[in-house]
C-alpha positions in Angstrom: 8.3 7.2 -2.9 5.5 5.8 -4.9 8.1 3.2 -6.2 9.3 2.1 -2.9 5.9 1.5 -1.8 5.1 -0.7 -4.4 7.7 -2.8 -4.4 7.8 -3.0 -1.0 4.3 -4.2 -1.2 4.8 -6.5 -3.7 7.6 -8.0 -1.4 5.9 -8.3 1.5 2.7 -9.8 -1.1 5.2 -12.8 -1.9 6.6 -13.2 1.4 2.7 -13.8 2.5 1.5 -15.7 -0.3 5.6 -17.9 0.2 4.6 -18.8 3.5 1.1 -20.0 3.2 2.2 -22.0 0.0 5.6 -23.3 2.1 3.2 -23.9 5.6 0.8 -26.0 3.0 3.2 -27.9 1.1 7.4 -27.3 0.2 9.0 -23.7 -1.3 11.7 -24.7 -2.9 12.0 -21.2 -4.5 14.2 -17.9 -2.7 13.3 -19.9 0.4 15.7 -17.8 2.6 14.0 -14.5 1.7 10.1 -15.3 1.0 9.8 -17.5 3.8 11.6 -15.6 6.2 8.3 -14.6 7.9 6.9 -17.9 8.4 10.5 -19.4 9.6 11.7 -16.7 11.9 8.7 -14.5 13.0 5.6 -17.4 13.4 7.6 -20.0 15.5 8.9 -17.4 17.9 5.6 -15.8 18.4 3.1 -18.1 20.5 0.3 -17.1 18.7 1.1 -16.9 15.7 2.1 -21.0 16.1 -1.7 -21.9 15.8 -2.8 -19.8 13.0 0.3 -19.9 10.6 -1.6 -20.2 7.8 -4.0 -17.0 8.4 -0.9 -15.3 9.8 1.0 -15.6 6.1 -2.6 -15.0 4.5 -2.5 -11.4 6.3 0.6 -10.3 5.4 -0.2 -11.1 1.9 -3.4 -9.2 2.4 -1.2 -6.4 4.2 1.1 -6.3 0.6 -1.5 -6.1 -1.6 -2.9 -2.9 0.1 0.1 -1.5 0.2 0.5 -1.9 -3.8 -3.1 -0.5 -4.1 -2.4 2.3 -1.5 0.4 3.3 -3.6 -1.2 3.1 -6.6 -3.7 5.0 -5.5 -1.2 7.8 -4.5 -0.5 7.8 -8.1 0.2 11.7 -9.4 -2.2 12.7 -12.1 -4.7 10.0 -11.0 -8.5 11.6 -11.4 -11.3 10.7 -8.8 
């Protein structure tokens, strides 16, 4: 589950960090899948359409704590 987590994070990290880098300039890379957030979900929601930029820098944010969260959930980890 730990596994999932993280590379659902991760995922989610690039789709963020994609669309930011894409709503700056041009993503030429995987553009179908790591700018799917900032071409499908942003234009359709009105709010989103102002802040694009800080939208795609929160779900980046939103990946990376999912990555730590799972890491975190690590078995064995001491606190």
């Amino acid at each position: 589950m730990r596994k999932i987590l993280q590379g659902t994070g991760a995922l989610v990290f690039l789709i963020g960090v994609s669309g930011a880098i894409d709503h700056l300039w041009y993503q030429p890379f995987f553009g179908i899948v790591l700018n799917s957030f900032n071409r499908l979900v942003v234009p359709n929601v009105a709010f989103l359409q102002e802040s694009a930029l800080f939208a795609n820098l929160a779900v980046a944010v939103v990946g990376a704590v999912m990555v730590l969260a799972a890491e975190a959930l690590a078995p064995g980890r001491r606190h």
